[in-house]
CHARMM internal coordinates of N, CA and C (Angstrom, degrees):
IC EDIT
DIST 1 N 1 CA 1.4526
DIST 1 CA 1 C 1.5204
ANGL 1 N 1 CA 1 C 108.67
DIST 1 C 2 N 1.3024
ANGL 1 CA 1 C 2 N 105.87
DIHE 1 N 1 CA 1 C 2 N 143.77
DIST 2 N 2 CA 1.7413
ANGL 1 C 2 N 2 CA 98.26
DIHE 1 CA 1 C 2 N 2 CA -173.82
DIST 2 CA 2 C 1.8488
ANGL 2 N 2 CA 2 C 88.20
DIHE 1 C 2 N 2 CA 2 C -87.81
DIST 2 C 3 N 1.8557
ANGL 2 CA 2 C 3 N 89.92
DIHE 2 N 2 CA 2 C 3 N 176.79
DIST 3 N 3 CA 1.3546
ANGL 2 C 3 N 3 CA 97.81
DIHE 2 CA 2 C 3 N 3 CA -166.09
DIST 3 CA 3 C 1.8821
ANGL 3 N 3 CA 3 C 94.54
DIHE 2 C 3 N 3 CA 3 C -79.11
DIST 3 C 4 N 1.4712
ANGL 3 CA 3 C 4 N 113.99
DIHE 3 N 3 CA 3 C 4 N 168.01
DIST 4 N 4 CA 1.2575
ANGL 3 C 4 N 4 CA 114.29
DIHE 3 CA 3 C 4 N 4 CA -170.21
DIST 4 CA 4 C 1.7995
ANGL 4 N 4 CA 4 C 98.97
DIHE 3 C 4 N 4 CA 4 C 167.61
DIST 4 C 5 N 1.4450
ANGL 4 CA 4 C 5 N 101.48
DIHE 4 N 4 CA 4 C 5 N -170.14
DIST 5 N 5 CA 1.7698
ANGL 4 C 5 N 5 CA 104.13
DIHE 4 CA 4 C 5 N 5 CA 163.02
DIST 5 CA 5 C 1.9167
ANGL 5 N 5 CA 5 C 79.25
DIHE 4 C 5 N 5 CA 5 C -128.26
DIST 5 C 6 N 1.9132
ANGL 5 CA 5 C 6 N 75.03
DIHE 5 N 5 CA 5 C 6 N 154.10
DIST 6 N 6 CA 1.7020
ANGL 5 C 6 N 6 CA 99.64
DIHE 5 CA 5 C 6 N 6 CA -166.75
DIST 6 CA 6 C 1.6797
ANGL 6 N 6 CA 6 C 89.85
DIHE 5 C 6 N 6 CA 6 C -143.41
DIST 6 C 7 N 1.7301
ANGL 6 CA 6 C 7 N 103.19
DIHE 6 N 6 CA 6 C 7 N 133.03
DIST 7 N 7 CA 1.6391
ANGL 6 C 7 N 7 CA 98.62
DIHE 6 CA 6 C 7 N 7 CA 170.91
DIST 7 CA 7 C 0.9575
ANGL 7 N 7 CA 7 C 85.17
DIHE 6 C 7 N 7 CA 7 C -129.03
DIST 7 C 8 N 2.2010
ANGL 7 CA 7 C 8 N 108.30
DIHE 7 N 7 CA 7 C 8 N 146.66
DIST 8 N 8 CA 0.8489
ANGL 7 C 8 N 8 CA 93.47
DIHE 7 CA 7 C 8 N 8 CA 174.58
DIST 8 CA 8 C 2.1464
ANGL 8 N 8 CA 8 C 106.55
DIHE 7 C 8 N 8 CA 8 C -130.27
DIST 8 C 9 N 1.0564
ANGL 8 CA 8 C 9 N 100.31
DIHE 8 N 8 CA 8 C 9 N 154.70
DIST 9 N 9 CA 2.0468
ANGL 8 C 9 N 9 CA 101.07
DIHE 8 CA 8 C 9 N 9 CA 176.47
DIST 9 CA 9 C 0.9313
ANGL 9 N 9 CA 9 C 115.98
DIHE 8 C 9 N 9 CA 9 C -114.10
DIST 9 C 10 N 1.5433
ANGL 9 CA 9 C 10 N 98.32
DIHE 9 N 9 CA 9 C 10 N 144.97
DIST 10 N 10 CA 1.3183
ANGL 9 C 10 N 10 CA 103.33
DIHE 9 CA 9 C 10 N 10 CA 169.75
DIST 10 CA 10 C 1.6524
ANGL 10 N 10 CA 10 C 108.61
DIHE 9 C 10 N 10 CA 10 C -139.45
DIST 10 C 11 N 1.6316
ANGL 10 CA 10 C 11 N 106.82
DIHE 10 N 10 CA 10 C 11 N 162.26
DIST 11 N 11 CA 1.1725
ANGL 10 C 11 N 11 CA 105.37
DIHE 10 CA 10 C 11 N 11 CA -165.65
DIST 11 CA 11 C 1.5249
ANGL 11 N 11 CA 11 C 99.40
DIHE 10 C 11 N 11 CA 11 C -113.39
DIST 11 C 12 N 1.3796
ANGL 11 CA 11 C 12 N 118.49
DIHE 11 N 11 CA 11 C 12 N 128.72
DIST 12 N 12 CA 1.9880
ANGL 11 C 12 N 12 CA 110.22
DIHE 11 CA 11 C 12 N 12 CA 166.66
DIST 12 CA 12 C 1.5110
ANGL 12 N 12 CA 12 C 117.40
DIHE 11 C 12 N 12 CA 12 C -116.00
DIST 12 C 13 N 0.8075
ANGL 12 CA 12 C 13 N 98.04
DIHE 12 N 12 CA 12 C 13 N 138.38
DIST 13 N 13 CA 1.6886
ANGL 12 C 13 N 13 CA 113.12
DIHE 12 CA 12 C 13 N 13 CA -162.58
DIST 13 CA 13 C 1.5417
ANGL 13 N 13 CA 13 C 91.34
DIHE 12 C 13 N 13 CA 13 C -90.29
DIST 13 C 14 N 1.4408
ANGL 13 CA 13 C 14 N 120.99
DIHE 13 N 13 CA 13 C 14 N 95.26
DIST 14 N 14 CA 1.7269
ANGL 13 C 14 N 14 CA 103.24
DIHE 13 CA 13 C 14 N 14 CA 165.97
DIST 14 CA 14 C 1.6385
ANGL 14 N 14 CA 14 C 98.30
DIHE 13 C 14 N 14 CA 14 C -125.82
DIST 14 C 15 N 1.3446
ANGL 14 CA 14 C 15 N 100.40
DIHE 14 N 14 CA 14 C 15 N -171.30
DIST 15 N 15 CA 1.5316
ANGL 14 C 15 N 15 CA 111.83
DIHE 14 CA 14 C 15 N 15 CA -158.04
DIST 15 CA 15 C 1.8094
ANGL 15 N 15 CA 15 C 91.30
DIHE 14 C 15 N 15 CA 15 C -174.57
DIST 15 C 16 N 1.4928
ANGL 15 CA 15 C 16 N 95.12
DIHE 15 N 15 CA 15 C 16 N 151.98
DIST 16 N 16 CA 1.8615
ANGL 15 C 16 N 16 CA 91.97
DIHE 15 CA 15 C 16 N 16 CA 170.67
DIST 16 CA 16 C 1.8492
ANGL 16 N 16 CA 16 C 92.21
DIHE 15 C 16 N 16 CA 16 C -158.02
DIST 16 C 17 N 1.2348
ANGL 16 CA 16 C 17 N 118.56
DIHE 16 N 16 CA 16 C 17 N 142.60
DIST 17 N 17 CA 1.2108
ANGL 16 C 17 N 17 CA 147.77
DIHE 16 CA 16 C 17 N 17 CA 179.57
DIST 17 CA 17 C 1.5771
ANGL 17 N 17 CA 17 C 114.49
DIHE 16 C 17 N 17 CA 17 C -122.76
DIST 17 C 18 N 1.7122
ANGL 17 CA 17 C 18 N 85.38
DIHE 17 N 17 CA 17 C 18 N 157.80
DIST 18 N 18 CA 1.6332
ANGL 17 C 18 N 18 CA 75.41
DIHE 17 CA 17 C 18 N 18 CA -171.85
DIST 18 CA 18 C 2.2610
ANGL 18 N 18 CA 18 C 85.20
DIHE 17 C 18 N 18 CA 18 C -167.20
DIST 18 C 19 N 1.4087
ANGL 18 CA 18 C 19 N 88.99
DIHE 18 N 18 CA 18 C 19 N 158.74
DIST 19 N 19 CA 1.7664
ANGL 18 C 19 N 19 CA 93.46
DIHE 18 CA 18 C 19 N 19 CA 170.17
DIST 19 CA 19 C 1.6987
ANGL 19 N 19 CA 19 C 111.34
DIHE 18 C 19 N 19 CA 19 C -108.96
DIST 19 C 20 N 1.0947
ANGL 19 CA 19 C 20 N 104.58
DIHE 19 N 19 CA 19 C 20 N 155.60
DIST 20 N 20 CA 1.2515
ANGL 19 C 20 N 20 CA 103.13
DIHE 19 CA 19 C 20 N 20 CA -170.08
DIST 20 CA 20 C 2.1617
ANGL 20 N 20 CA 20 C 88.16
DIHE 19 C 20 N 20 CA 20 C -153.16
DIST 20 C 21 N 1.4135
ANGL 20 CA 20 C 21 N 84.69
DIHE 20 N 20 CA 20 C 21 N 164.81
DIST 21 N 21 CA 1.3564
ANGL 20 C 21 N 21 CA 113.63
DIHE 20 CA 20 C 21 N 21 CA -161.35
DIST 21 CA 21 C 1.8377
ANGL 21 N 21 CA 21 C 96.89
DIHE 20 C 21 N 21 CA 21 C -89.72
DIST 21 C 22 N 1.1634
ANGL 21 CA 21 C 22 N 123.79
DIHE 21 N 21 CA 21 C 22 N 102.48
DIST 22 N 22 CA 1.7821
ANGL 21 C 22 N 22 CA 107.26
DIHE 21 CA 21 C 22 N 22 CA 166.75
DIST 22 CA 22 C 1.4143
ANGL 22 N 22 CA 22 C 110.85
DIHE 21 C 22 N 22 CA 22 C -99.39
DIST 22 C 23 N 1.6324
ANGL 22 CA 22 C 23 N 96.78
DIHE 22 N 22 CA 22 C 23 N 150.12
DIST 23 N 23 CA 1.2446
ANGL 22 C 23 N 23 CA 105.58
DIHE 22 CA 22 C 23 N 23 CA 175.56
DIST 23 CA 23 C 1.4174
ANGL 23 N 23 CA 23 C 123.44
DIHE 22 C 23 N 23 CA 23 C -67.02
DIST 23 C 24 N 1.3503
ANGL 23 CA 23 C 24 N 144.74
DIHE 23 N 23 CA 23 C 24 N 147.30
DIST 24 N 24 CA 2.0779
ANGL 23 C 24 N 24 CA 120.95
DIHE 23 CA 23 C 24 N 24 CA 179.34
DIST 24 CA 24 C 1.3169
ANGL 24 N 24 CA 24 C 81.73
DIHE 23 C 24 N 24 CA 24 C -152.30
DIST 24 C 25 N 1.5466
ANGL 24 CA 24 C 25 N 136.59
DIHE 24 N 24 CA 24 C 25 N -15.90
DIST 25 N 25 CA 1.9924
ANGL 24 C 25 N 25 CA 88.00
DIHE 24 CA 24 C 25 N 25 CA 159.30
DIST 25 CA 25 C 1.7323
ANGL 25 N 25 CA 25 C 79.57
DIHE 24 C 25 N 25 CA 25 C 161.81
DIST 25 C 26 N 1.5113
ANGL 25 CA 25 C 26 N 92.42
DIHE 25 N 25 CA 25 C 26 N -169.45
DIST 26 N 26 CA 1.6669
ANGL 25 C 26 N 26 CA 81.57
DIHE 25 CA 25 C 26 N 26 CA -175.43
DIST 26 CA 26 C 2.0730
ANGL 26 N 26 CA 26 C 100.42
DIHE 25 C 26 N 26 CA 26 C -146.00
DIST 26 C 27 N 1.4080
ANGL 26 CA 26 C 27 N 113.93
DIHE 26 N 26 CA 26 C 27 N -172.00
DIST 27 N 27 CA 1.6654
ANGL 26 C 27 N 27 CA 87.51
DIHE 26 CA 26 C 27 N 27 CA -171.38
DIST 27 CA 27 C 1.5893
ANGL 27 N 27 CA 27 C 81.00
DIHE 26 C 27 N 27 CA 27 C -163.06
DIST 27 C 28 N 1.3327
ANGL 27 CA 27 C 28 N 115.95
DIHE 27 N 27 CA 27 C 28 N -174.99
DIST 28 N 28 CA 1.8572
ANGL 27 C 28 N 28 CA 133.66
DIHE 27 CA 27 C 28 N 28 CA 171.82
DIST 28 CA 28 C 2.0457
ANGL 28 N 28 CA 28 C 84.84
DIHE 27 C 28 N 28 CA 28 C -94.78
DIST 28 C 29 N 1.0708
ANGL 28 CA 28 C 29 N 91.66
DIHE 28 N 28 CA 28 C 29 N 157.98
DIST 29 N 29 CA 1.3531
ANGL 28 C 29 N 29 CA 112.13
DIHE 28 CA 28 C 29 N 29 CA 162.54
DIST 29 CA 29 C 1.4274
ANGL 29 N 29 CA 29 C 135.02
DIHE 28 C 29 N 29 CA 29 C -128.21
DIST 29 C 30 N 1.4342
ANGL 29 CA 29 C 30 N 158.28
DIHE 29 N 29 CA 29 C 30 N 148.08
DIST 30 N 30 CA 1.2957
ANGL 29 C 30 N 30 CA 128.49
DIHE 29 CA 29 C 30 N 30 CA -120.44
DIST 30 CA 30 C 1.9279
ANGL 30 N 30 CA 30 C 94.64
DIHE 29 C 30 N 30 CA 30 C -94.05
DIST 30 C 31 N 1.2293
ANGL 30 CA 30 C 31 N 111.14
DIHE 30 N 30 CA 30 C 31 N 27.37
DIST 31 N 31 CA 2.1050
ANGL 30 C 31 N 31 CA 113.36
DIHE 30 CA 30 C 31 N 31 CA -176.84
DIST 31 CA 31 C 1.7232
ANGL 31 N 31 CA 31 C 91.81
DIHE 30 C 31 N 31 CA 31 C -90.17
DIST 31 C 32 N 1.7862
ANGL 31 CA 31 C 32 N 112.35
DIHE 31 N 31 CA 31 C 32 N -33.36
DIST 32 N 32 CA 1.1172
ANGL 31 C 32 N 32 CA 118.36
DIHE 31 CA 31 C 32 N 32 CA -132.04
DIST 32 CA 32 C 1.5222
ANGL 32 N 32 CA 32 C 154.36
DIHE 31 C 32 N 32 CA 32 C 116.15
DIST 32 C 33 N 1.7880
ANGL 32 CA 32 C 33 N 83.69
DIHE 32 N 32 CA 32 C 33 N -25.95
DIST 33 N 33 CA 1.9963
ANGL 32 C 33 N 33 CA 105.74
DIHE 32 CA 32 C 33 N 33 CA -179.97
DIST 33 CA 33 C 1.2835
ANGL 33 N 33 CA 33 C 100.83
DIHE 32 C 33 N 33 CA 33 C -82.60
DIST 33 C 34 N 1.0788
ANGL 33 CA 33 C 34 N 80.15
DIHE 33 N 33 CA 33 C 34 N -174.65
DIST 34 N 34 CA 2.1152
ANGL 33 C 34 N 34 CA 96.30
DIHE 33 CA 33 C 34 N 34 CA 171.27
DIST 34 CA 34 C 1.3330
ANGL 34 N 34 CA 34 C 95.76
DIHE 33 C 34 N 34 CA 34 C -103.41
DIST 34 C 35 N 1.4527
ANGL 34 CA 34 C 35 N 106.74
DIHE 34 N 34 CA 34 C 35 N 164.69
DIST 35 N 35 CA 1.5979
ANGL 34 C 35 N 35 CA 131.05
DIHE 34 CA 34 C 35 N 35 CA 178.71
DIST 35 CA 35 C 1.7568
ANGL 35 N 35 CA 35 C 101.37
DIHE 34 C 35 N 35 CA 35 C -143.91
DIST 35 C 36 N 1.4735
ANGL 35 CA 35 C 36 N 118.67
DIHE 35 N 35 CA 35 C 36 N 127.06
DIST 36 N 36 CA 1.4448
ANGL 35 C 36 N 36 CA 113.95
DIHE 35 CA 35 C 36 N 36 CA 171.81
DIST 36 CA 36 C 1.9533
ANGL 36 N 36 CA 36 C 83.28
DIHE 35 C 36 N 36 CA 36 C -98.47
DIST 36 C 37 N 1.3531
ANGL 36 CA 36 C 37 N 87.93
DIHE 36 N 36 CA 36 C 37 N 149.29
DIST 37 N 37 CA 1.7497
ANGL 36 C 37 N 37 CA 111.08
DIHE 36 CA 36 C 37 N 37 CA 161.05
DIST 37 CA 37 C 1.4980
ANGL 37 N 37 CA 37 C 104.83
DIHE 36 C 37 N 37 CA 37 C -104.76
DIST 37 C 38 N 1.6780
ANGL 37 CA 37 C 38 N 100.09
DIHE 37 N 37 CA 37 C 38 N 144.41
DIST 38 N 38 CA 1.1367
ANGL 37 C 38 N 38 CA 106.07
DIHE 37 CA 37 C 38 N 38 CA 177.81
DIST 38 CA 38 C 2.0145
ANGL 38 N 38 CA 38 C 111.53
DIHE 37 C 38 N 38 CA 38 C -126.40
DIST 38 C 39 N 0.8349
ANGL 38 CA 38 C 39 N 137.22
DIHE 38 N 38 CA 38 C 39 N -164.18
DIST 39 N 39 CA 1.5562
ANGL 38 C 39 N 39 CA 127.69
DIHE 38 CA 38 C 39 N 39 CA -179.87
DIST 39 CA 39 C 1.8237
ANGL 39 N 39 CA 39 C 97.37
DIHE 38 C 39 N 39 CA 39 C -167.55
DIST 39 C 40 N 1.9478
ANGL 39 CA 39 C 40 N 105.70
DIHE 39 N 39 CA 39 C 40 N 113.03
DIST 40 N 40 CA 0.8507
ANGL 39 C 40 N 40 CA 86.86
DIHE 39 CA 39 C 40 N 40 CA 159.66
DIST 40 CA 40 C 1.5606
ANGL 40 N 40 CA 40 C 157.49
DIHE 39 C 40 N 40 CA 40 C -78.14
DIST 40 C 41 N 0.9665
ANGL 40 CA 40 C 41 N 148.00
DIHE 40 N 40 CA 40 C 41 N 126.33
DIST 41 N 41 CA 1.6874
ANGL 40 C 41 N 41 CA 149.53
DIHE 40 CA 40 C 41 N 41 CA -145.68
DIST 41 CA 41 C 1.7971
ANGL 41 N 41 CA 41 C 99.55
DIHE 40 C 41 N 41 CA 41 C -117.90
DIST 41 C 42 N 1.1723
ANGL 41 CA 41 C 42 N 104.91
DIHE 41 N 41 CA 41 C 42 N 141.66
DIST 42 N 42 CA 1.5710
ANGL 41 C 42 N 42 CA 115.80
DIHE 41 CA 41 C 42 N 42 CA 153.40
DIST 42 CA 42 C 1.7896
ANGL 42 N 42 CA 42 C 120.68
DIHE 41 C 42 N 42 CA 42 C -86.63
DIST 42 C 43 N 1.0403
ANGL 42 CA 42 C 43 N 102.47
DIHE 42 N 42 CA 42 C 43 N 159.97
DIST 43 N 43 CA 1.8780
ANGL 42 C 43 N 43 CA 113.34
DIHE 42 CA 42 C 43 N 43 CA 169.19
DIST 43 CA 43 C 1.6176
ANGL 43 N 43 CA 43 C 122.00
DIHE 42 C 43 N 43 CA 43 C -152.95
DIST 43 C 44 N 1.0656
ANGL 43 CA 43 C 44 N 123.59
DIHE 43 N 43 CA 43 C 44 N 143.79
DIST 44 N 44 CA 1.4195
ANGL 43 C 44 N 44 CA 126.50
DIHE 43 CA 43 C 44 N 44 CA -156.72
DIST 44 CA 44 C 1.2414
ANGL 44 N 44 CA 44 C 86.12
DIHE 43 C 44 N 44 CA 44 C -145.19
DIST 44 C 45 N 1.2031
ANGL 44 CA 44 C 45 N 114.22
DIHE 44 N 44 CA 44 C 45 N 126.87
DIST 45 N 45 CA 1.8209
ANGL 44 C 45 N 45 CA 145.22
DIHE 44 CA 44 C 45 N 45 CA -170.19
DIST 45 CA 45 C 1.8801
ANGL 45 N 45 CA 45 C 90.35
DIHE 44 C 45 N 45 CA 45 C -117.82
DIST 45 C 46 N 1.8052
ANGL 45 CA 45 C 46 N 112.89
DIHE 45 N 45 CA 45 C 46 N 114.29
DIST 46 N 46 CA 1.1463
ANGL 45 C 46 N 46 CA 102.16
DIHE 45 CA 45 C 46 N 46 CA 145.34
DIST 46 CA 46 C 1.6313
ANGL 46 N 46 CA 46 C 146.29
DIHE 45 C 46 N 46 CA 46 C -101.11
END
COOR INIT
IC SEED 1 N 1 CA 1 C
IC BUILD
């Protein structure tokens, strides 16, 4: 390379995911209490 100024870029492709707990509702259970249900779900952050 001859002498000079040189910039240089670069591009990175990242991403991060993760599971998480959702809430979907809640009910009696056969003691009497309540029980919330939950459903696990994925998520991907770009």
């Amino acid at each position: 390379m001859k002498p000079g100024k040189y910039y240089l870029q670069a591009v990175l492709n990242w991403s991060s995911g993760a599971y998480y707990d959702r809430y979907t509702g809640s009910g009696y259970n056969s003691y009497g209490g309540g029980t919330d249900y939950y459903q696990r779900e994925y998520y991907k952050s770009m």
